[in-house]
C-alpha positions, 0 to 999 in steps of 0.5 A, spaced: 786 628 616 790 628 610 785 625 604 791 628 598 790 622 592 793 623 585 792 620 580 797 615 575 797 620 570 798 626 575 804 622 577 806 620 571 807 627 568 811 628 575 816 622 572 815 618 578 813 612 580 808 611 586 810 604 591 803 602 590 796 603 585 790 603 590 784 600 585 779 603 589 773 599 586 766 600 584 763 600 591 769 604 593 767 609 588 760 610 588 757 606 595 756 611 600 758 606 605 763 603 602 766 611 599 768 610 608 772 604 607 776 608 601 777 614 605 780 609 612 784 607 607 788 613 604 789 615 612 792 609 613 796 609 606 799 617 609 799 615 615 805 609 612 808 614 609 806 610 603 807 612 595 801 611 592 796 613 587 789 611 583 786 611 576 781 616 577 777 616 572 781 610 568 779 605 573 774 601 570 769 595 573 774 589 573 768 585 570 767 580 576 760 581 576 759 580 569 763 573 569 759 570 575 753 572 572 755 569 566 757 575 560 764 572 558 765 577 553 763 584 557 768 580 563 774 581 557 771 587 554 773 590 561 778 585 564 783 587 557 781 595 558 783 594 565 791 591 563 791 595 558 792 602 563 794 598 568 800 595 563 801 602 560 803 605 567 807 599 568 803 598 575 807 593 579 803 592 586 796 593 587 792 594 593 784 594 594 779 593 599 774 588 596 776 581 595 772 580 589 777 586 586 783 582 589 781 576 586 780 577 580 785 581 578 790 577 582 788 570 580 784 571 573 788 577 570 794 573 569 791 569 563 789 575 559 796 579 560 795 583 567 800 579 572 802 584 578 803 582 586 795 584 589 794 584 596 788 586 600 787 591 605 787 586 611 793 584 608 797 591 608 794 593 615 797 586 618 803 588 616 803 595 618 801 594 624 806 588 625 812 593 623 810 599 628 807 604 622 801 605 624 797 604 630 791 603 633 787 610 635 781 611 638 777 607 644 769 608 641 769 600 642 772 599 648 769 594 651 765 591 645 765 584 643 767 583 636 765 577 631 769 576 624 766 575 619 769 570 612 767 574 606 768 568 601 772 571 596 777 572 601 777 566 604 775 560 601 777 562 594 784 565 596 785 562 602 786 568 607 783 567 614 789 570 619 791 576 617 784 580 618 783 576 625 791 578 626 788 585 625 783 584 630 788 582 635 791 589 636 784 591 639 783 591 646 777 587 644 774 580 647 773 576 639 769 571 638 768 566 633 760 564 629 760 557 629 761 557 621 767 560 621 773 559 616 774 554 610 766 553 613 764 560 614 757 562 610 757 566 604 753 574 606 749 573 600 752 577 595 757 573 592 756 569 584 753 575 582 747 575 587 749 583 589 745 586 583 738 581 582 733 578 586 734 573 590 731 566 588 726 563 592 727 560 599 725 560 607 730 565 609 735 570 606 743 568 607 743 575 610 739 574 616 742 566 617 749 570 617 746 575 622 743 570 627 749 566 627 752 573 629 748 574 634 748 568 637 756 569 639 753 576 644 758 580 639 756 588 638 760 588 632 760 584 626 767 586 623 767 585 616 772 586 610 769 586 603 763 591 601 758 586 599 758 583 606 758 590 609 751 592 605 749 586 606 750 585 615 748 592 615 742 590 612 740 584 616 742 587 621 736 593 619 731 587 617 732 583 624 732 588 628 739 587 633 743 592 636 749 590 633 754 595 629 756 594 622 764 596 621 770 594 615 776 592 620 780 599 617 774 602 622 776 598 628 783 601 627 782 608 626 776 609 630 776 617 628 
């Protein structure tokens, strides 16, 4: 597997410009689940032939976490060191594997001087695989049922619903649909926040509502496309004890 990643700085210093930033994310940098999507992404990029590149150390949280929660000023503080490097490697197209990155940096950077073309990694996948530069490998899930599952900041704020489905399709898999799917589908629990603090009072966890809905299509996978979700399937999945799979569409891609 060919896992070789420089950094902006190490391109800079050649005089050459890669094609694409990979902005690989906090969860994607510090999350051991999470690190596995990050690393099924840079296979996917080689194996493209892509010309990318990541901050590395340069990269800061995007501050998504703090303007949910309400800290306006650490959200800029983070958002403006953000563009400043981003700007000062004139970054032209970003690629992330996390919606709450991608919407951030696509909708909310612009504001504050950061205006570049954001895709998510669903997106770069679709048109990957449409074009015949990667293809599916593996068949560890042949024969296995696979559900989707919405993240909300992919699809209700910004509206992306087909190109992960689309993904799915290249699969030699039966797909199935929760009942909340789409523009209805059912936060994970995570989102606004809620990934770093308690959960407020109530009956039932999102997370286990989310998971009984999974359950309930008779899938043996719920495929995701964010960290936030993943952690929190994968956890209501442990809590109710079902023998269902947890896994980013990337994994169901490459299955290596």
């Amino acid at each position: 597997m060919n896992m070789e990643v420089k950094t902006m700085a190490e391109f800079q210093s050649e005089g050459i410009q890669p094609e694409l930033l990979f902005w690989v994310g906090c969860a994607g940098s510090f999350d051991s689940r999470a690190q596995k999507i990050s690393k099924k992404l840079v296979e996917v990029l080689n194996m493209a032939k892509i010309s990318f590149a990541i901050l590395g150390q340069e990269e800061s949280c995007t501050g998504d976490p703090a303007r949910r929660a309400g800290n306006e000023f650490v959200f800029q503080m983070l958002a403006l060191q953000n563009i400043e490097t981003l700007n000062a490697y004139a970054v032209k197209k970003i690629v992330t594997t996390c919606p709450h990155c991608f919407n951030t940096l696509k909708n909310e950077y612009p504001a504050l001087g950061g205006n570049y073309e954001v895709i998510h990694h669903s997106q770069l996948l679709k048109s990957l695989l449409d074009e015949g530069r990667i293809k599916v490998e593996g068949d560890v899930f042949k024969g296995k049922k696979i559900t989707y599952h919405d993240s909300c900041y992919l699809g209700r704020a910004n509206d992306i619903y087909e190109a992960p489905r689309s993904v799915l399709e290249h699969l030699d898999n039966e797909i199935v649909e929760m009942h909340r799917s789409r523009a209805n589908g059912l936060c994970c629990g995570a989102g606004g926040g809620q990934m770093f603090k308690e959960d407020e009072p109530g009956n039932k966890r999102i997370n286990i509502e989310r998971v009984d809905e999974a359950a309930n299509t008779g899938a043996d996978i719920i495929a995701v496309n964010c960290p936030f979700c993943l952690t929190m399937m994968n956890d209501g999945v442990k809590e109710k004890d079902k023998n269902i799979m947890v896994y980013d569409i990337s994994e169901l891609i490459l299955q290596k």
